[in-house]
C-alpha positions in Angstrom: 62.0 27.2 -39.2 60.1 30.3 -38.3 56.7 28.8 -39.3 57.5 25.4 -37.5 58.3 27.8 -34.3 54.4 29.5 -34.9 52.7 26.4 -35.9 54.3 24.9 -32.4 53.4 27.5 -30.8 49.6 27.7 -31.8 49.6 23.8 -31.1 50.1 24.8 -27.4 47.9 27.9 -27.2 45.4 25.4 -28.5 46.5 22.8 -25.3 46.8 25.4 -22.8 46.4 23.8 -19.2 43.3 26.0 -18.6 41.8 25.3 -22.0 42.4 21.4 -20.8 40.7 22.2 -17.4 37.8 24.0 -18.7 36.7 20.9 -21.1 37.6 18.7 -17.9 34.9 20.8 -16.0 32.1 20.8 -18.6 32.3 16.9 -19.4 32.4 16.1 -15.5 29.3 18.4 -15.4 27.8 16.6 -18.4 28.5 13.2 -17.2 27.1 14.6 -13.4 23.7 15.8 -15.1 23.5 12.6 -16.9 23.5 10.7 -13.4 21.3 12.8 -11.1 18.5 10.2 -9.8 15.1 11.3 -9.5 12.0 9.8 -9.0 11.9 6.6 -7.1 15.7 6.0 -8.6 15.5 6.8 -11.6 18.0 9.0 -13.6 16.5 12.1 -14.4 18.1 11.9 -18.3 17.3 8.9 -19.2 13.7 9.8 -18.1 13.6 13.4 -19.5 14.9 11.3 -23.4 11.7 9.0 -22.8 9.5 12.1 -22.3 10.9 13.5 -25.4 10.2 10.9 -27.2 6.7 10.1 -26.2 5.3 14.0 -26.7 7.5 14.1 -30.2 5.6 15.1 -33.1 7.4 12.6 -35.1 6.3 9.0 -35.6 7.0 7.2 -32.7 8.8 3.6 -32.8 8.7 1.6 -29.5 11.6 -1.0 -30.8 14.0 1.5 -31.3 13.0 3.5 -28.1 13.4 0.6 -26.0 17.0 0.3 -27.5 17.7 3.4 -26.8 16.9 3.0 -23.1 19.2 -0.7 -23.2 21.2 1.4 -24.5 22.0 3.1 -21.1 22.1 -0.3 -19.5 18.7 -0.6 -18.5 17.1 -3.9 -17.4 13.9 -4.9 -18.8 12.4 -4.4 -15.1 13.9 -1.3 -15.1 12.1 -0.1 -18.0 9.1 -1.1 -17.1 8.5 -0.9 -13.3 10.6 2.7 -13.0 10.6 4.5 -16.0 7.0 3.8 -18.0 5.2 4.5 -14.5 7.3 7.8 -14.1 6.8 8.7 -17.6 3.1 8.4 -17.0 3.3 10.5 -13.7 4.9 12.9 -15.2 2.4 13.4 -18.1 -0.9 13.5 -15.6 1.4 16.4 -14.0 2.1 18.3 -17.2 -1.1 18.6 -17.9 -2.7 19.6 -14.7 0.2 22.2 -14.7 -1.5 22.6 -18.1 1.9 22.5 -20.2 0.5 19.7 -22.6 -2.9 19.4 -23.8 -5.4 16.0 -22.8 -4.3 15.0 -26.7 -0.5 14.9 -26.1 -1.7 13.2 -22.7 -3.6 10.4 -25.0 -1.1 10.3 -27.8 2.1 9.9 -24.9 0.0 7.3 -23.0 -0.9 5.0 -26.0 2.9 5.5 -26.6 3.9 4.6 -23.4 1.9 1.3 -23.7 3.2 0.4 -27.2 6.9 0.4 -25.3 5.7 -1.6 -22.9 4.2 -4.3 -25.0 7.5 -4.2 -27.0 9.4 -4.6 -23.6 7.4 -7.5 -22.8 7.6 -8.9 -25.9 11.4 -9.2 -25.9 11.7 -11.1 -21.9 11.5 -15.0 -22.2 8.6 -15.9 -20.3 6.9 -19.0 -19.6 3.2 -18.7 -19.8 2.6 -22.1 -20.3 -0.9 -23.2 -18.8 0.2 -24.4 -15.5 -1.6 -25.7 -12.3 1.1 -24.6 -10.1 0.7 -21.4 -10.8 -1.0 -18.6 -9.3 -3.9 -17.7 -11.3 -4.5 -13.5 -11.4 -7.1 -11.4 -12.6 -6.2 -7.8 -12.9 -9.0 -6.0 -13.0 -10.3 -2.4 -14.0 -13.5 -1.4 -12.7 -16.0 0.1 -15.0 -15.9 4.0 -14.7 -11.9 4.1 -14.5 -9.4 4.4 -17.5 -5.9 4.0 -16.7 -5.4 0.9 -18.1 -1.0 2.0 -18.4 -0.8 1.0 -14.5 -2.8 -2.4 -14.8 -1.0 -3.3 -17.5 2.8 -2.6 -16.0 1.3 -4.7 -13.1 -0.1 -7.3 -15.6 3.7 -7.5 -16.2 4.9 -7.8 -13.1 3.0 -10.5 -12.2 4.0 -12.8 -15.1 7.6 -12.3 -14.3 6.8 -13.6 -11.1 5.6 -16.6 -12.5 1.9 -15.8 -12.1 -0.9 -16.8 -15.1 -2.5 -13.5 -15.6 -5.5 -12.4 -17.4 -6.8 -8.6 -17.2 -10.4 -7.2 -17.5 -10.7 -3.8 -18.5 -14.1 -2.2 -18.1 -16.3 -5.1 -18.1 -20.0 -5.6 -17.3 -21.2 -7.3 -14.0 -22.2 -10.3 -16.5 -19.1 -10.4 -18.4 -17.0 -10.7 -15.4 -19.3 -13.0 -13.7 -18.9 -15.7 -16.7 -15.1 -14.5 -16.4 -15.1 -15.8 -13.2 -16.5 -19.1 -13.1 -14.6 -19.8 -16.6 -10.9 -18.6 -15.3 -11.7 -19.3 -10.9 -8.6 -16.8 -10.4 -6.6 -17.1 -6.5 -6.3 -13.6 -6.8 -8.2 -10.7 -8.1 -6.1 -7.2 -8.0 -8.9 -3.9 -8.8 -7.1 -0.8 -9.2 -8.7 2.2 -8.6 -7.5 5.6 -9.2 -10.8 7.7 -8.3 -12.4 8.1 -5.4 -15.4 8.6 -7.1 -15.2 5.2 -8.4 -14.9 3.0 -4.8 -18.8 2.7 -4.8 -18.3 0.9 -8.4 -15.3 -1.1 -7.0 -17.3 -2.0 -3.9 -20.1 -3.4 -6.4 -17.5 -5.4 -8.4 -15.8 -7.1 -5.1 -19.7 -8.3 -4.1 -19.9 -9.8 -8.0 -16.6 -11.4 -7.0 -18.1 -13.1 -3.8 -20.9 -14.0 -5.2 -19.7 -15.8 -8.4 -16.4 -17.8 -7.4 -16.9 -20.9 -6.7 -13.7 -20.9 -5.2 -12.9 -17.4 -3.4 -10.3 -15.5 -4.4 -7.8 -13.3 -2.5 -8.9 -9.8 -3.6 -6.5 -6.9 -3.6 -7.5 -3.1 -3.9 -4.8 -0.9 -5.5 -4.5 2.8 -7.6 -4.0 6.1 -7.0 -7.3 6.2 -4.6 -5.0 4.2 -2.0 -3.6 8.2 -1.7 -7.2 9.7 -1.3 -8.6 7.8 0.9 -8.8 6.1 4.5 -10.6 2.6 5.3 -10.5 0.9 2.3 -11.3 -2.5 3.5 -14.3 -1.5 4.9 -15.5 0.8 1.8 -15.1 -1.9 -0.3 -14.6 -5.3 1.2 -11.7 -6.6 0.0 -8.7 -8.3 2.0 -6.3 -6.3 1.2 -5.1 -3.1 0.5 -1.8 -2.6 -1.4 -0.2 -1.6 -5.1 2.6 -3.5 -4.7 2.0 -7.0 -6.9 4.3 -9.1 -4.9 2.6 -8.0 -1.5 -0.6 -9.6 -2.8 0.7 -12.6 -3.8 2.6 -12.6 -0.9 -0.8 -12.0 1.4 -2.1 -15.4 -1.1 0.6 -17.5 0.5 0.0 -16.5 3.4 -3.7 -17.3 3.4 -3.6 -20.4 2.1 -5.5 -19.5 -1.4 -2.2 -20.1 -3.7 -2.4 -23.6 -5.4 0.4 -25.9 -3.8 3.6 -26.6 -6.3 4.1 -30.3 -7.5 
């Protein structure tokens, strides 16, 4: 009887209300660091596992890392118009802040682009040749290397329905027989560099020169934060990063082909 008294007794000691209150606290805490939002709306955990994953010394798989991220209900857009870009910021930061070296830059990036391909892969898209569609070129002038941000907006642009092709780093010649093969509505340079702008200037002229049809012609990039007149540096029509304000601007203009 005596030990059933003590064994009762520890059973409560064990349930005490404060014992009970103190887990209470911690998981509330847990679950409140789990949901603070940072960047742009995105939850700082989620985005803190991504980084994590892409500066691992362990192999890296993209499939499993983009279940992990569906995982904490996720949308495919989410993935790759929030949490890719942010990952990416957040490596150009740490290493300017010199906390990872330019190889754990390169290594995260090329990881960063293998999850996006196998984000892409998984959406059902259309990309059937189309003449109602809006044709795009997403274009990276020679001189500039951060082909993650043309690529996310490669994405966007085919979930809008657009038929995208993307030139990365190509000659004056290559992109002129580009042009007259693929007569793009729309041509979207990104520029990170202000260094670069006299290049992109040079590549909107080979645009002009070599459509037979002219295109809308977007600038967009990191340089869009560096520096003032744009249009008139480089000649385009307009200035913007944000896909669906360029194809917005093609309506507008007339330059999108008509739907059957």
């Amino acid at each position: 009887m005596s030990q059933d008294d003590q064994s009762q007794t520890r059973g409560l000691q064990r349930n005490r209300p404060e014992d009970v209150g103190a887990l209470a606290t911690k998981v509330i805490s847990v679950l409140r660091d789990r949901q603070v939002v940072g960047r742009d709306g995105a939850r700082q955990f989620v985005l803190d596992h991504l980084m994590r994953a892409i500066l691992s010394r362990t192999a890296f798989d993209p499939a499993l890392v983009f279940d992990e991220m569906r995982g904490h209900r996720l949308t495919h857009d989410e993935i790759i118009d929030l949490y890719i870009p942010q990952a990416s910021c957040m490596l150009g930061e740490s290493w300017v802040a010199d906390d990872i070296g330019f190889a754990d830059v390169t290594v995260g990036a090329l990881r960063l682009q293998a999850l996006l391909s196998e984000a892409n892969g998984q959406m059902q898209i259309d990309l059937s040749p189309d003449d109602s569609r809006l044709r795009v070129l997403v274009l990276l002038p020679q001189g500039e290397q951060h082909f993650l941000g043309t690529s996310v907006v490669a994405a966007q642009l085919r979930r809008m329905g657009c038929e995208v092709s993307v030139s990365f780093d190509e000659s004056m010649g290559c992109l002129q027989a580009r042009l007259l093969e693929e007569s793009p509505n729309l041509v979207m340079i990104s520029c990170a560099r202000v260094e670069t702008l006299e290049t992109a200037a040079e590549t909107v002229h080979t645009i002009r020169t070599s459509s037979i049809v002219q295109p809308v012609i977007a600038l967009g990039g990191g340089v869009l934060d560096d520096a003032e007149d744009l249009k008139d540096q480089t000649g385009v029509d307009i200035v913007t990063s944000i896909a669906k304000d360029a194809v917005a601007f093609c309506s507008k203009s007339g330059t999108a082909p008509t739907s059957r």
